[in-house]
N, C-alpha and C positions, 0 to 999 in steps of 0.2 A: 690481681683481678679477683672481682669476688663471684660468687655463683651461686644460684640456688638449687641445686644439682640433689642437695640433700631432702629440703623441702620439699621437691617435687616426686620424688623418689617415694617418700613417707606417705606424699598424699595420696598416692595412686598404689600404696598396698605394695611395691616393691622390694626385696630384699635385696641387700647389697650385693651376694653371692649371685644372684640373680641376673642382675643387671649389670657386676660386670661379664659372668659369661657371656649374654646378650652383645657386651660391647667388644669381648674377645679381650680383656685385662683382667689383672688379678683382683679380687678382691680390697687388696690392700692401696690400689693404684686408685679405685673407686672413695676410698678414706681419704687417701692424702689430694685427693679434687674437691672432697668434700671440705677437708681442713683448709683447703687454702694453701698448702703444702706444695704442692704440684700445681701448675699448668700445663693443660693439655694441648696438643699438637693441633690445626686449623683442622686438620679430617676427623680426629678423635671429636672435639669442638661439635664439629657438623654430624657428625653420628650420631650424637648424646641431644644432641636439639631437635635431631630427625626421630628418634626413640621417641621422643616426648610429644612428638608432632606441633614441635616450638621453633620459633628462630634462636638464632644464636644469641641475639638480643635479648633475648628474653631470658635466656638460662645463665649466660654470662653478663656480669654488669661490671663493665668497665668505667674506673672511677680516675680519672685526667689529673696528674700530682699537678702543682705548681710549673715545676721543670719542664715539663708538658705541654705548656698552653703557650 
């Protein structure tokens, strides 16, 4: 799943350290959401889209494999 988690984060002047205290994770948990590394849990998900005053939709973009459909 991919996200624009970082993009939006940059656009709005946020630092990382920042915005994971705000979301109550480390720093580092903030990176690996950014890299694509980690997926977040449906309420971390709904946190981080409610922070942004976004839907989920909007900050995660889920992409349907083949296997998928």
């Amino acid at each position: 799943m991919k996200n624009r988690i970082e993009e939006i984060r940059r656009m709005r002047g946020i630092r990382q350290e920042e915005f994971a205290k705000a979301m109550g994770v480390s720093r580092q948990t903030i990176s690996s959401l950014e890299t694509g590394r980690y997926n977040p849990s449906i309420f971390l998900a709904y946190k981080i889209a409610r922070y942004f005053s976004m839907t989920i939709e909007e900050v995660f973009l889920f992409e349907e494999s083949e296997d998928e459909r």
